[in-house]
N, C-alpha and C positions, 0 to 999 in steps of 0.2 A: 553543425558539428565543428569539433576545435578543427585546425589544418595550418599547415605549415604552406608559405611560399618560397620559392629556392629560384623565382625566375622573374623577375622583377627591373626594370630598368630604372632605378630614379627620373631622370630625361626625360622618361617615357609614361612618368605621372603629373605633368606639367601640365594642367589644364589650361585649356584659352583664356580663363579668367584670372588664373594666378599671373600668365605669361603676361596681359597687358598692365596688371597691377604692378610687376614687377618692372615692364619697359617705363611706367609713367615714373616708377621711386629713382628709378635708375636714370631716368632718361637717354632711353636708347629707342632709336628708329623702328618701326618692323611695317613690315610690306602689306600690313592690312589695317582695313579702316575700323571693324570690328571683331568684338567676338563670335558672332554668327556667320562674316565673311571668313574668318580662320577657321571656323570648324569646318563649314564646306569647303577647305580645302583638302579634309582628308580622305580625300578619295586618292585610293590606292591602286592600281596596278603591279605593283611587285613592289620587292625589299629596297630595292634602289630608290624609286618612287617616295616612298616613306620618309627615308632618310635623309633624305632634301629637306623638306621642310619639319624634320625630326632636329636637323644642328643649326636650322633657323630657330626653332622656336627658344636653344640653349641659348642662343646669344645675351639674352635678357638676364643671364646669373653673371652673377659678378664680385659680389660680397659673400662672405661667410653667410650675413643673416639670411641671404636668396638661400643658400642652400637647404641651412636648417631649414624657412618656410616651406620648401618643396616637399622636404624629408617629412618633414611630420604632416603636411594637408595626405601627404599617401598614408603615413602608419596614423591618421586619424582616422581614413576608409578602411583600411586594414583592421583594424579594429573592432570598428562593424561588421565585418562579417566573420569576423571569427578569427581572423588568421592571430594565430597565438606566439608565432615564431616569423621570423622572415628574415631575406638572406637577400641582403638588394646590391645590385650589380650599379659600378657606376663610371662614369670615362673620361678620368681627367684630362684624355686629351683631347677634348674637343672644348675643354676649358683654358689648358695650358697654352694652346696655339692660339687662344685670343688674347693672350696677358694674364690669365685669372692665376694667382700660385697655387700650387697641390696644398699645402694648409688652410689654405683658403678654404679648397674643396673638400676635403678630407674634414678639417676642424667642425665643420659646418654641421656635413650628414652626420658626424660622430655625432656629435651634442642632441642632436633632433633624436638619434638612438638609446643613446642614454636615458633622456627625458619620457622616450614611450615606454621602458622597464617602467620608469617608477609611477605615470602616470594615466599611463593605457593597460599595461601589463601584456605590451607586447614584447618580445625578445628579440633584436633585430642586431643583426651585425653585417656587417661590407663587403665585397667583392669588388677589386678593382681589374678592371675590366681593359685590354690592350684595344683599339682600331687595326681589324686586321686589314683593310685597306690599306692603310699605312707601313712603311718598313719593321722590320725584325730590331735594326738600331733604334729608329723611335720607341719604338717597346722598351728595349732596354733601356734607352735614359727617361723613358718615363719611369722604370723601376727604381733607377737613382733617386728620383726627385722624391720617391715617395717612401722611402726605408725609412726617414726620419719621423714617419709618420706607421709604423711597422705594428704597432698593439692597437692601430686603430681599424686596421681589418684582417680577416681569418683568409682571402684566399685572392686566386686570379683568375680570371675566366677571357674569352675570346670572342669578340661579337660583330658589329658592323658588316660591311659588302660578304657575304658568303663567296660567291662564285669565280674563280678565279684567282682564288688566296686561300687554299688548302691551309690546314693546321702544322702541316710539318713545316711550312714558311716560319712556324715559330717554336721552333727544336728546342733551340739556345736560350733565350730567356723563359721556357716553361722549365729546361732543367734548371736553371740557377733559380726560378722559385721554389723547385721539389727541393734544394738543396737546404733552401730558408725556411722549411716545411710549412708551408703554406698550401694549403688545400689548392686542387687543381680541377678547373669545370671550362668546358667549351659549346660552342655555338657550331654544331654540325648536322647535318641532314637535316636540314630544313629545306632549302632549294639546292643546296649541293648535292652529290651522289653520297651512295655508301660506304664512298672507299675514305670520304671526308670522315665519317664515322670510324674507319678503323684505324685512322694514322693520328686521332684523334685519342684514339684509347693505345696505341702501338708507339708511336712517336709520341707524343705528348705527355702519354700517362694518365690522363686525365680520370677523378676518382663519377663525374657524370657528367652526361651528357645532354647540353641545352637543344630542344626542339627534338631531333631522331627520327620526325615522321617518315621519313624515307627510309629509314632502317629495313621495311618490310617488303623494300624489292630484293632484298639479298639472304635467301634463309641462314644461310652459313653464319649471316652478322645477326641474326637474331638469337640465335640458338647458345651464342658467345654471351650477348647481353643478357639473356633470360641465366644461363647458366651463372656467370660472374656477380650476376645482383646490380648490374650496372644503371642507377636510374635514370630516365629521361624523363626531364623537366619540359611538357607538352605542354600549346600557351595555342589551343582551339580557337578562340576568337581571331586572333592575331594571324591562325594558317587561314583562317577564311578572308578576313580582311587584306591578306597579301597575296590570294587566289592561289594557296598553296592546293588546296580544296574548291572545287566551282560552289559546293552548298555544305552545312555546318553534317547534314544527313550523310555525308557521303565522307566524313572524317575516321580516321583508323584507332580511335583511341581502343575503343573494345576491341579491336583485333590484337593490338600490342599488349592488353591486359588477358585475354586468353590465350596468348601464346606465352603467359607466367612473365612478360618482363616488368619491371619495377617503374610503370610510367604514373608521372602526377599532373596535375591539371594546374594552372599557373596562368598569370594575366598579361607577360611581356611588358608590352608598351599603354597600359589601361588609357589611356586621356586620350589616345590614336587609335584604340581597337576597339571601341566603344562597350570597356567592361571590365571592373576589377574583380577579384576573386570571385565571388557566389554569383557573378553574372556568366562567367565561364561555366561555372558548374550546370546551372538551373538552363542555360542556351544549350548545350552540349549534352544533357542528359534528356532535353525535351526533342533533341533533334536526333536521337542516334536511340533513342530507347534502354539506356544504363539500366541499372539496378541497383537496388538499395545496397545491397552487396559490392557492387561496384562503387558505389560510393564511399565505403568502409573502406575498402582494398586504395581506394586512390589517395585519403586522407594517413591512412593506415604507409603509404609506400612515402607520402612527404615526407613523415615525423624518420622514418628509418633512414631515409638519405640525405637528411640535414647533418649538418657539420657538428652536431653535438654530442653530449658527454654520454654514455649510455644511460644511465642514473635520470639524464630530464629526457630522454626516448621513451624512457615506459615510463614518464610522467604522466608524457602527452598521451602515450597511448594508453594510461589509465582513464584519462579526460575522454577518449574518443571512445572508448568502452564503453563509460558510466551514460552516456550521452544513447549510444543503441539499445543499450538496456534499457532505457527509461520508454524509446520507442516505441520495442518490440512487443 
């Protein structure tokens, strides 16, 4: 079925092979002998865990062309499996603290998006993404650095360390991007509480919410989300792989789709969670017993909470339509 991604890290589709291709063009160092020593590195125990050797593996970008090749080796599996739109998050500042320029970074992913319209026929545009670990100032002159580069992506989002760096830590530069009208998306309930969820849509404004699995300890904030249409951008492999979940069986994705809120299924960090799009789906629907229906409703909830025009919403959902039809 066609499907939209709204949850996507670029960084976070670097596979082992691109990253030593890229250390050998570039000639930069990294801390492993192969790509089979770097993949068994990714064992995870939590979001912190990951993340470590998530802005090692960034080191190796440095030029425009690294980026473009990252951009497009992901929107060429994207492709494969269907996803027809995509809305990929990405963080210049883990580029900009090594020396790399925001054109650099920016120019890079743009052209690899470009190039998948006309040559994949996927639809993919940017989200430039704050370190909330990092100060509320850094944010903001990250913002500076990147106005000049302002038609080359549609919005902002919030990601890195959850715990300890609530959303409202970033008031100030989420209003001065509502002001730039700039779409606004954050990284909340995933390992923070619920209150990260509500100061996320309260203080921030934020038009959805990345991850939310924790939403469903608080009925009050569910009833808010289900009522408001608020989606959340849920990335299953990646809550198992960070033991947000002990097993994939024991995930709440059908709870938050019967309780009417607008959740969609997404790959995060694919190259670390071992699975991009239709591996989420096909792992997550063999482990928790979905429904075909269910599956309609989660591709059906992406295409509605993408940042697009209504006119290409019921394009896709004409595509996702003619596709059950043909099944049923």
């Amino acid at each position: 079925m066609p499907k939209a991604e709204l949850h996507i890290h670029i960084e976070g589709s670097l596979e082992p092979e691109l990253i030593f291709a890229m250390a050998a063009r570039n000639g930069v160092a990294i801390a492993y002998s192969s790509v089979e020593e770097l993949r068994q590195a990714y064992a995870f125990s939590n979001l912190q865990s990951f993340l470590d050797i998530y802005y090692a593996g960034a080191s190796v970008l440095l030029h425009e062309q690294d980026f473009h090749d990252m951009a497009w080796a992901y929107l060429e599996r994207a492709a494969a499996d269907n996803v027809v739109h995509a809305e990929i998050f990405f963080d210049p500042q883990t580029h900009t603290a090594r020396g790399v320029d925001m054109g650099v970074v920016i120019n890079g992913l743009h052209r690899a998006c470009v190039e998948a319209k006309a040559r994949l026929g996927v639809d993919a545009s940017l989200i430039l993404c704050f370190l909330r670990h990092l100060s509320e100032d850094d944010a903001l002159e990250t913002l500076q650095q990147a106005l000049p580069y302002r038609d080359k992506f549609i919005g902002v989002g919030l990601d890195s360390s959850e715990v300890g760096h609530p959303p409202e830590k970033f008031a100030r530069v989420f209003e001065k991007c509502r002001g730039l009208g700039l779409h606004l998306v954050a990284h909340a309930g995933e390992e923070g509480p619920p209150a990260y969820v509500w100061t996320a849509l309260d203080v921030l404004k934020v038009e959805r919410i990345d991850h939310g699995v924790q939403s469903t300890k608080d009925p009050a904030l569910m009833k808010r989300l289900a009522q408001d249409r608020i989606a959340l951008t849920v990335c299953p492999l990646s809550n198992l792989k960070l033991c947000v979940f002990p097993q994939l069986a024991d995930h709440n994705i059908r709870e938050l789709l019967d309780a009417g809120l607008a959740a969609t299924i997404n790959s995060d960090d694919p190259a670390y969670f071992g699975g991009y799009m239709n591996e989420n789906f096909t792992q997550t629907f063999a482990a928790t017993g979905l429904t075909a229906a269910h599956a309609y409703q989660l591709a059906k909830n992406s295409f509605d909470a993408s940042f697009t025009d209504a006119a290409t919403k019921r394009r896709y959902t004409d595509m996702l339509d003619a596709v059950f039809t043909a099944f049923e």
